[in-house]
MARFI-568661 format. One record per residue (C-alpha): residue in one letter; residue number from 1; x, y, z. Coordinates in steps of 0.25 Angstrom, whole numbers, padded with zeros to 4 digits, always signed. Example, Ala and Ser with C-alpha at 12.3 -4.5 7.8 and 13.67 -1.06 7.14 Angstrom:
% MARFI-568661
+-----+-----+-------+-------+-------+
! res !   n !    px !    py !    pz !
+-----+-----+-------+-------+-------+
!   A !   1 ! +0049 ! -0018 ! +0031 !
!   S !   2 ! +0055 ! -0004 ! +0029 !
+-----+-----+-------+-------+-------+
***
This chain:
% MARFI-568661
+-----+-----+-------+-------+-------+
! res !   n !    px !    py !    pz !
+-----+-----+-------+-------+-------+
!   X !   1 ! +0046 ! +0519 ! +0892 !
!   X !   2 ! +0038 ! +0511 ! +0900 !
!   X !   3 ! +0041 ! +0499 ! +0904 !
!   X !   4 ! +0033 ! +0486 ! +0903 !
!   X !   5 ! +0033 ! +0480 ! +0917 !
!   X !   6 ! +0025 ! +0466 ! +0912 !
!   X !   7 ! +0037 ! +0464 ! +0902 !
!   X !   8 ! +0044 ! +0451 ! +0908 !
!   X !   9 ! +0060 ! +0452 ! +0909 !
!   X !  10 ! +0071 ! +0442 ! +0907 !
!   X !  11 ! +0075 ! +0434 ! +0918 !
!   X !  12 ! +0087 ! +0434 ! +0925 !
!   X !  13 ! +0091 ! +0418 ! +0929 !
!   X !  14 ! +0102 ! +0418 ! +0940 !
!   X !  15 ! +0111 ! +0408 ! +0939 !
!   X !  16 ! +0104 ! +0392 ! +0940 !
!   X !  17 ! +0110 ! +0380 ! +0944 !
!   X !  18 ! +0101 ! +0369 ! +0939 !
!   X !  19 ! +0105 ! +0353 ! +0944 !
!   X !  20 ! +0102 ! +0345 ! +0933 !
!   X !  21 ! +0090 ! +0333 ! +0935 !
!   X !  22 ! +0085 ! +0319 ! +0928 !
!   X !  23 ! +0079 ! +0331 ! +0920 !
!   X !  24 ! +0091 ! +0336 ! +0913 !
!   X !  25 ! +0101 ! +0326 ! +0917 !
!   X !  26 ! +0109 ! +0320 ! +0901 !
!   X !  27 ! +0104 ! +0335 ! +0896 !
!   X !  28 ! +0113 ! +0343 ! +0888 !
!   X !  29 ! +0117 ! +0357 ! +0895 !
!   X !  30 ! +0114 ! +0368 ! +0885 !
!   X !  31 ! +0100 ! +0359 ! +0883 !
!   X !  32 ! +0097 ! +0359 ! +0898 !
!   X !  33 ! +0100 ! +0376 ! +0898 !
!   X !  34 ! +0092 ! +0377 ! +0886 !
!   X !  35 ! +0080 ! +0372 ! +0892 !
!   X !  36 ! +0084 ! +0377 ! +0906 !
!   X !  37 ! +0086 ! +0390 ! +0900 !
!   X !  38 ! +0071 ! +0393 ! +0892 !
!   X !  39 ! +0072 ! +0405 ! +0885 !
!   X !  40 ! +0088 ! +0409 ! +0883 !
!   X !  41 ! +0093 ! +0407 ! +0870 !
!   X !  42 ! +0104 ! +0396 ! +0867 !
!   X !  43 ! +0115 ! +0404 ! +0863 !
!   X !  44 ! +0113 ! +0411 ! +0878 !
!   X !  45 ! +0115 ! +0397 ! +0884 !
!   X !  46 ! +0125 ! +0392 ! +0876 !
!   X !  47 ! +0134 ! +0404 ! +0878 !
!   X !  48 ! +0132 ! +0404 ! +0892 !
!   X !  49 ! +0138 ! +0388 ! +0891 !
!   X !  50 ! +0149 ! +0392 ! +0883 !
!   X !  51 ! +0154 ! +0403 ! +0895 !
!   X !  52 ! +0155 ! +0392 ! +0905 !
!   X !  53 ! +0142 ! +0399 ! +0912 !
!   X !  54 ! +0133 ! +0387 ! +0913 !
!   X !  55 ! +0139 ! +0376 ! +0924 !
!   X !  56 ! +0137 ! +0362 ! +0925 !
!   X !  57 ! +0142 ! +0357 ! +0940 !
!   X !  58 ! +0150 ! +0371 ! +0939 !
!   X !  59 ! +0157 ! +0365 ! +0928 !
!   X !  60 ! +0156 ! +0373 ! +0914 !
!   X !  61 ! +0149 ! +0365 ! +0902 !
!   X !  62 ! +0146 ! +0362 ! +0890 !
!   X !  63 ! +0132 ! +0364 ! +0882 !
!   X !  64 ! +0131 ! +0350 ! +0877 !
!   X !  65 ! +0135 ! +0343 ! +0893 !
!   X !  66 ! +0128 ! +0334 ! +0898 !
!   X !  67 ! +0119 ! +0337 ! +0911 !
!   X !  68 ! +0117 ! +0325 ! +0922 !
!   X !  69 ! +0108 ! +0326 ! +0932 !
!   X !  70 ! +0115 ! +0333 ! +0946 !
!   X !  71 ! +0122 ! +0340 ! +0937 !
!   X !  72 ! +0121 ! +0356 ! +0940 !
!   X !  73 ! +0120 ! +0367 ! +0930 !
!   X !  74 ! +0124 ! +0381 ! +0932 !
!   X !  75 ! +0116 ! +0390 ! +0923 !
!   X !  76 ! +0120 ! +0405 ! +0921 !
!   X !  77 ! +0110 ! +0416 ! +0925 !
!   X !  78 ! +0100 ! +0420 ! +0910 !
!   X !  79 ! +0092 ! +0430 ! +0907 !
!   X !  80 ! +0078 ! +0422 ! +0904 !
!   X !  81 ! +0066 ! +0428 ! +0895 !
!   X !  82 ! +0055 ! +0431 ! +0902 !
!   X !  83 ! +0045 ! +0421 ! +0907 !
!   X !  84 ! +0031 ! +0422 ! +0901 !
!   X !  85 ! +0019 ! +0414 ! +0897 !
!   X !  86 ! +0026 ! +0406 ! +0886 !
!   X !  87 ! +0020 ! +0402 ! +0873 !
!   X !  88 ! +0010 ! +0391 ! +0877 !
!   X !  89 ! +0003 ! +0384 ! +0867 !
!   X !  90 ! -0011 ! +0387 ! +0863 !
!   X !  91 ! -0023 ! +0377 ! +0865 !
!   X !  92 ! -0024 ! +0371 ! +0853 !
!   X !  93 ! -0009 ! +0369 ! +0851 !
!   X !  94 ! -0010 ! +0361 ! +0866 !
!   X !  95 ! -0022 ! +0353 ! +0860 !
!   X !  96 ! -0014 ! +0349 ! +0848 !
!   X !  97 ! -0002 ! +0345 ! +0855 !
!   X !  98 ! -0010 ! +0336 ! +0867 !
!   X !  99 ! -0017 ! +0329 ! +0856 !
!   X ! 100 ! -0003 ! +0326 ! +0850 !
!   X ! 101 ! +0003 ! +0318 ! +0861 !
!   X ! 102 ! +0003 ! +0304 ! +0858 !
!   X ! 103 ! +0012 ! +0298 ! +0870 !
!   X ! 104 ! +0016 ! +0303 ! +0882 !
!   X ! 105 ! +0023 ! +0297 ! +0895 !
!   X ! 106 ! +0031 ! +0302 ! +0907 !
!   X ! 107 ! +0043 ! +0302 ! +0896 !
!   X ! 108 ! +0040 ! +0304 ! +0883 !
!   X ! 109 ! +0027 ! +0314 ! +0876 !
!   X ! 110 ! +0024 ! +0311 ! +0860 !
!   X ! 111 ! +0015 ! +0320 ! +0852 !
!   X ! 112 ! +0011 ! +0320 ! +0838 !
!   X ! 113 ! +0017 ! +0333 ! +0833 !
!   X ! 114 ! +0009 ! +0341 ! +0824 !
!   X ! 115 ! +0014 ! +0347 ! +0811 !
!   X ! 116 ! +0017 ! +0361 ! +0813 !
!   X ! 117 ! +0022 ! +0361 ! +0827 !
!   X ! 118 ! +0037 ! +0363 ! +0832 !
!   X ! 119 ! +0041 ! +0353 ! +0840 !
!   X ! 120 ! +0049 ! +0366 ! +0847 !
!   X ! 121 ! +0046 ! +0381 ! +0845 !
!   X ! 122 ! +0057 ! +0391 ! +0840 !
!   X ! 123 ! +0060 ! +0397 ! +0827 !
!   X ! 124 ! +0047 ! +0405 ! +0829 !
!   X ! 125 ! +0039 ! +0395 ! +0836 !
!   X ! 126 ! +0036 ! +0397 ! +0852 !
!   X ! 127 ! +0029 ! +0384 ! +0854 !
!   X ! 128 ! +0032 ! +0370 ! +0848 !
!   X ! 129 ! +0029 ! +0357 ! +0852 !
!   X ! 130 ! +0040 ! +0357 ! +0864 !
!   X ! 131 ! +0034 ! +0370 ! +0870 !
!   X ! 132 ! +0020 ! +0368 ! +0869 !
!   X ! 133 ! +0020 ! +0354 ! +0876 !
!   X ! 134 ! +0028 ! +0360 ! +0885 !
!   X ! 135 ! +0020 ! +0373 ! +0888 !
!   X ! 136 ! +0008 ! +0363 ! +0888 !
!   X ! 137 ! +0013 ! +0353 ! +0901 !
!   X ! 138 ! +0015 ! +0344 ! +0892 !
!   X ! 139 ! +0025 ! +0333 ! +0896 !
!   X ! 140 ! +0028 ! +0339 ! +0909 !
!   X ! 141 ! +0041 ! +0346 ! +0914 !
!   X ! 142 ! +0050 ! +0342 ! +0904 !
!   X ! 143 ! +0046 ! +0338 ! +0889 !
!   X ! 144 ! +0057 ! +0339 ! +0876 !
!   X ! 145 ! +0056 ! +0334 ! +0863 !
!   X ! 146 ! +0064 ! +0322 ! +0859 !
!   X ! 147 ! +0064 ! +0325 ! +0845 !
!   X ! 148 ! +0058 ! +0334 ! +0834 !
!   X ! 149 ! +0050 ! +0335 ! +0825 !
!   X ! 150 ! +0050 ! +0345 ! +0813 !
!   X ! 151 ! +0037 ! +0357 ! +0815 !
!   X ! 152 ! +0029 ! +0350 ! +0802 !
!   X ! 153 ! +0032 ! +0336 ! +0807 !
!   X ! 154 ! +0020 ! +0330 ! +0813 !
!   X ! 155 ! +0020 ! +0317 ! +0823 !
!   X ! 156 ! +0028 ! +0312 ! +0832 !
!   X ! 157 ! +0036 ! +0319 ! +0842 !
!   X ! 158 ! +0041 ! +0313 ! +0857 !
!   X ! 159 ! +0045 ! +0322 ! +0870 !
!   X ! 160 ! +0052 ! +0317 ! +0882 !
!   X ! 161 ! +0046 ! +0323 ! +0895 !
!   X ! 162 ! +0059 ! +0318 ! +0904 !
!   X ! 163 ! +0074 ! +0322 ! +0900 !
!   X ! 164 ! +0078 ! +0307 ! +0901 !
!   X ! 165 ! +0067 ! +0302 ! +0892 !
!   X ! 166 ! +0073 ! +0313 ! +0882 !
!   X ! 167 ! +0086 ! +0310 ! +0883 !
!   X ! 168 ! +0083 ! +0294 ! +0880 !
!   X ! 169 ! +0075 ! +0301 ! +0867 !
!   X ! 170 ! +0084 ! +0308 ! +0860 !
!   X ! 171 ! +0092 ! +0296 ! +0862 !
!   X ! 172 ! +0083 ! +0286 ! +0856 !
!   X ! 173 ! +0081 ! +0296 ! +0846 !
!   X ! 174 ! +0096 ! +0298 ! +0842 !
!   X ! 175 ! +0100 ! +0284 ! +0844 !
!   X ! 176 ! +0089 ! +0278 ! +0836 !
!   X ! 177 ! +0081 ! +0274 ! +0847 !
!   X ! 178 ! +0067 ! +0280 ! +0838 !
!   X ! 179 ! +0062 ! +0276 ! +0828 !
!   X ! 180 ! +0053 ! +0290 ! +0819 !
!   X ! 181 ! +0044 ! +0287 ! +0809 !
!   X ! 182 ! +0039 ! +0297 ! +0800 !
!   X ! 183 ! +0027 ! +0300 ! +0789 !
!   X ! 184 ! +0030 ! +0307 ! +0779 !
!   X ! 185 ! +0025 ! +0310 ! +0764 !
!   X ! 186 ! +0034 ! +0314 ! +0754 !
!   X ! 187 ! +0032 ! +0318 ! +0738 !
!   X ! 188 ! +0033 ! +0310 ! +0728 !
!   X ! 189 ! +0035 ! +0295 ! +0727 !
!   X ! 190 ! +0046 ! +0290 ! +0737 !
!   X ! 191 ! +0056 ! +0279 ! +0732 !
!   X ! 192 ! +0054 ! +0266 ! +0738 !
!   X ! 193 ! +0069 ! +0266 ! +0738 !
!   X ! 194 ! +0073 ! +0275 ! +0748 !
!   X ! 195 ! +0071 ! +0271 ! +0760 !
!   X ! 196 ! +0083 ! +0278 ! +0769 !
!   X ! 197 ! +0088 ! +0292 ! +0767 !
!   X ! 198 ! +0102 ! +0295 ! +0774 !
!   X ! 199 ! +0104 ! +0309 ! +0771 !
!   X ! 200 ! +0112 ! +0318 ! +0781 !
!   X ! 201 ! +0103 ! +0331 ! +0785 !
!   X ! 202 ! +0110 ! +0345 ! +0788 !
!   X ! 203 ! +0100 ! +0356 ! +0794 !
!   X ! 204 ! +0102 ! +0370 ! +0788 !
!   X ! 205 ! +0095 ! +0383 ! +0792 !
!   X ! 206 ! +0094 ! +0390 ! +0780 !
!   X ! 207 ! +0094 ! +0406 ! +0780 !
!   X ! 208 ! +0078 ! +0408 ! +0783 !
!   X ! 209 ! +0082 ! +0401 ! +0796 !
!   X ! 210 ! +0074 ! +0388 ! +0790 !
!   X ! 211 ! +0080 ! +0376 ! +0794 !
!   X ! 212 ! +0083 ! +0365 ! +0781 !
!   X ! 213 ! +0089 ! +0353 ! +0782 !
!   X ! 214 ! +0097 ! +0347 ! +0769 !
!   X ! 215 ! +0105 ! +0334 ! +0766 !
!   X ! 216 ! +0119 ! +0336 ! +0768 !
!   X ! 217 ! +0132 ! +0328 ! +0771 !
!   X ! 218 ! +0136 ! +0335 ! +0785 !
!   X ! 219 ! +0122 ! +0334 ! +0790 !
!   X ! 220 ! +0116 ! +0325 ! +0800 !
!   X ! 221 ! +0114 ! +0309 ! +0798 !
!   X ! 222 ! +0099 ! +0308 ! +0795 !
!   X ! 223 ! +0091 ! +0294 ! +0790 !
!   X ! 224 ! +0078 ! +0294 ! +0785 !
!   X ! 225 ! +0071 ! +0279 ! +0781 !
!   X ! 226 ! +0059 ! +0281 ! +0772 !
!   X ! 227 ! +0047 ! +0271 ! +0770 !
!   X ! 228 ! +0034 ! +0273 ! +0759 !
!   X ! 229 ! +0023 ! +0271 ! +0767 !
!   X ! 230 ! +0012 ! +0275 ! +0755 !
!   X ! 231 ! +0016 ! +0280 ! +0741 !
!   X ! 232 ! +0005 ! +0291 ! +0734 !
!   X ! 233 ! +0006 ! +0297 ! +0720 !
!   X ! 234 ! +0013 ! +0310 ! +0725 !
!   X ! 235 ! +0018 ! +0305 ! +0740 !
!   X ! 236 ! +0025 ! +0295 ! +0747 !
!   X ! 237 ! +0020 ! +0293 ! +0763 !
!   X ! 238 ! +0033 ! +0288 ! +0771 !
!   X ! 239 ! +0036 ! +0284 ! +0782 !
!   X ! 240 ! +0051 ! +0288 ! +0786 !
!   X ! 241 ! +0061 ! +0284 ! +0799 !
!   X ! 242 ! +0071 ! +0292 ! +0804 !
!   X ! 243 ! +0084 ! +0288 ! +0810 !
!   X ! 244 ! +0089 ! +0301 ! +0813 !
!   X ! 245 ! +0081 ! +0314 ! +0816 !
!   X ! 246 ! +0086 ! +0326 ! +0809 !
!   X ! 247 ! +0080 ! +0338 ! +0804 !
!   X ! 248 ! +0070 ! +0338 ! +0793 !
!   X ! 249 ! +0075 ! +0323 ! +0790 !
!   X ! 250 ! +0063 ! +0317 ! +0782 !
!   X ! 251 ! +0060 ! +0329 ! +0777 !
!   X ! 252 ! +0074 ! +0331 ! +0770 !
!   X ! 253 ! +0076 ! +0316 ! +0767 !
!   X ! 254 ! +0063 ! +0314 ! +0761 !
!   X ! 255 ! +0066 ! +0328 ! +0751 !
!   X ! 256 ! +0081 ! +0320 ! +0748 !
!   X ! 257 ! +0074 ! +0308 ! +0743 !
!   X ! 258 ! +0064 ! +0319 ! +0734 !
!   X ! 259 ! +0052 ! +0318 ! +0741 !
!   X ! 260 ! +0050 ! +0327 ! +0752 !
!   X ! 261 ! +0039 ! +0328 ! +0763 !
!   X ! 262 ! +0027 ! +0334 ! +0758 !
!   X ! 263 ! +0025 ! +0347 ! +0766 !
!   X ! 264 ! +0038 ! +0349 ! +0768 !
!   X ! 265 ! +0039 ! +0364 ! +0763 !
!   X ! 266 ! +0055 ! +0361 ! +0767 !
!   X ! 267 ! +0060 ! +0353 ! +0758 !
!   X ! 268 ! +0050 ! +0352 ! +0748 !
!   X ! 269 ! +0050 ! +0356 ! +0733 !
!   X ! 270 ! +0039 ! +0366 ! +0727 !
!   X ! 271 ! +0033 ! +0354 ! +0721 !
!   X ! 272 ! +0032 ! +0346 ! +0734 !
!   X ! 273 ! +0025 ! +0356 ! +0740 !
!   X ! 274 ! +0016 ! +0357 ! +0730 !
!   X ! 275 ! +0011 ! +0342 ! +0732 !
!   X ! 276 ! +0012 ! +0344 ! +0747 !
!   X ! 277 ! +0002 ! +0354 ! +0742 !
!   X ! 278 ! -0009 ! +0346 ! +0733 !
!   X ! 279 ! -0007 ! +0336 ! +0743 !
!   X ! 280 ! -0013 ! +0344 ! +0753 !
!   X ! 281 ! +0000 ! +0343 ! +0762 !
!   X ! 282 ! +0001 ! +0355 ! +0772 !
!   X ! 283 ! +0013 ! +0352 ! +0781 !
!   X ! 284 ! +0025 ! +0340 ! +0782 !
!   X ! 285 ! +0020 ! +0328 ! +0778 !
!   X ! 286 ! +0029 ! +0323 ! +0790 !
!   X ! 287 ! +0024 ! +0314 ! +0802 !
!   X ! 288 ! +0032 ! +0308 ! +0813 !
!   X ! 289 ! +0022 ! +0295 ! +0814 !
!   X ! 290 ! +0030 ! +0286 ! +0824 !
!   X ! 291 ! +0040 ! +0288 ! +0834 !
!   X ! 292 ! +0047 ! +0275 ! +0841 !
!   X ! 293 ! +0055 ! +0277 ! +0853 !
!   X ! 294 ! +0060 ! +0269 ! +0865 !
!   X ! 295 ! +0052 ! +0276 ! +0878 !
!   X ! 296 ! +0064 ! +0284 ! +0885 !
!   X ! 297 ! +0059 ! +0277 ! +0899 !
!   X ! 298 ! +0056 ! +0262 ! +0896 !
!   X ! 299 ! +0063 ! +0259 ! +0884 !
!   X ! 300 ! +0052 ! +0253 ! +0877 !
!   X ! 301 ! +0048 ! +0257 ! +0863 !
!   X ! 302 ! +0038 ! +0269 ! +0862 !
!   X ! 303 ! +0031 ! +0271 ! +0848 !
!   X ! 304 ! +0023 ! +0285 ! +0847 !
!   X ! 305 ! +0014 ! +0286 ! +0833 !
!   X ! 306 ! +0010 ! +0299 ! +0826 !
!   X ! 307 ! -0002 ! +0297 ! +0818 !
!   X ! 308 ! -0002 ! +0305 ! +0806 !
!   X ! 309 ! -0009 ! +0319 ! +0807 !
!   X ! 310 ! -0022 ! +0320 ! +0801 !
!   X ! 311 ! -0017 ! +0331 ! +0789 !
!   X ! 312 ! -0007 ! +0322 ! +0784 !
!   X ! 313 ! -0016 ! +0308 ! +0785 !
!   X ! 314 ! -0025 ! +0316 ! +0777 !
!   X ! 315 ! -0014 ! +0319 ! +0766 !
!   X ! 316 ! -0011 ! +0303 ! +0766 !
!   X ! 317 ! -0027 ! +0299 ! +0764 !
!   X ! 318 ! -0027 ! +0311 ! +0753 !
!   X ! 319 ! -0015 ! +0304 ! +0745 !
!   X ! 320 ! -0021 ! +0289 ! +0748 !
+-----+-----+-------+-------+-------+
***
């Protein structure tokens, strides 16, 4: 049989010694081989970690040690995937995303996330938010996202474009150093009563590889505040806060209290679907509106606002 000379083989990487810079200095090892590494499945770079192959200053180390700048790591030769093209994101998807930014600076990039998009690919998605920003130019050399945001959630989402303003996010992040306010409408008439849902979240994947998140005792510590911010004959628009950030969060908390987002095809009932429906609801009626944050660099307060897209303020006009 023939062979096809224009097929493009796997790499073979000799072994690199890589010093560690401002960059990746207070980076976690198997993070820093992850993205070093583009291309080779985890399990791959675990396994070679756990034989003592990877180096740090000669010395054998763990996945979860810490890197400092100077510090030198020893990485093992790989056998890489082929380098082509890459998936690049069409026009229209570049046009959107451009239109989306709503702040940027040397440290930090903010976009209105539309509904719809990833904020990463996988699971049968090549290009999200992450890799079409990145394919783009967008941010420059380096650019990450400092949280998430769930694929129907719209609004907004920050990105650090240097290490060390990432690693001052996700700390302002975990130590409640943010403040996240959300949009959403929810079935049904919601008590004036409950304010504050503390429910523990445990995330399951069920055996369609679907990932579900439920209420359960051994989860993970997750507080929701709700506030009415207008009352309808069939809906309740609120605006929630979250002290913590956890999978599915309002979506499940607002089920718990009986009246789940509309759109949410989730954790909805038949019936709740059905007044998404006649409402004229066609996705997640979740918006991430307003993101307050200390700036990485100065310390000052930073406030970023999401307006809501033009398909849900028409949903609100059509209630009103």
């Amino acid at each position: 049989m023939p062979i096809d000379m224009d097929v493009p083989k796997p790499e073979q990487t000799g072994v690199q010694n890589v010093e560690i810079d401002a960059s990746s200095d207070g980076q976690r090892l198997d993070n820093f081989l992850i993205k070093q590494l583009k291309g080779v499945p985890k399990t791959f770079i675990y396994r070679k970690l756990r034989k003592g192959e990877v180096r740090v200053n000669s010395k054998r180390a763990k996945p979860m040690q810490k890197l400092k700048m100077g510090d030198m790591v020893r990485i093992p030769p790989v056998r890489l995937a082929p380098k082509g093209e890459g998936e690049k994101p069409g026009e229209g998807l570049q046009k959107l995303l451009q239109d989306s930014i709503i702040f940027e600076d040397d440290y930090l990039l903010a976009i209105n996330k539309p509904s719809g998009l990833a904020v990463h690919g996988g699971s049968g998605l090549k290009l999200g938010v992450i890799e079409s920003l990145r394919a783009m130019g967008v941010g420059g050399k380096y650019l990450e996202l400092a949280h998430r945001l769930d694929r129907e959630t719209s609004g907004c989402l920050l990105l650090a474009k240097k290490r060390s303003a990432l690693v001052e996010l996700h700390k302002a992040l975990r130590e409640g150093g943010a403040e996240k306010t959300y949009q959403a409408l929810v079935a049904g008439k919601w008590s004036r009563r409950v304010k504050t849902i503390d429910a523990p979240l445990q995330k399951n994947t069920v055996s369609s590889g679907e990932r579900m998140v439920k209420v359960q005792e051994s989860g993970k510590a997750s507080v929701t505040h709700f506030a009415i911010a207008s009352e309808f004959k069939q809906a309740t628009l609120l605006n929630v806060k979250i002290d913590t950030g956890r999978t599915h969060q309002i979506r499940v908390h607002a089920q718990l209290a009986g009246h789940p987002v509309l759109g949410d095809d989730k954790y909805s009932s038949r019936e709740d679907l059905a007044l998404a429906k006649s409402l004229g609801i066609k996705r997640l009626f979740l918006h991430a509106q307003r993101l307050r944050i200390r700036h990485p660099e100065s310390g000052q307060w930073l406030e970023l606002n999401s307006p809501l897209p033009e398909d849900l303020e028409n949903i609100l006009k059509r209630l009103k």
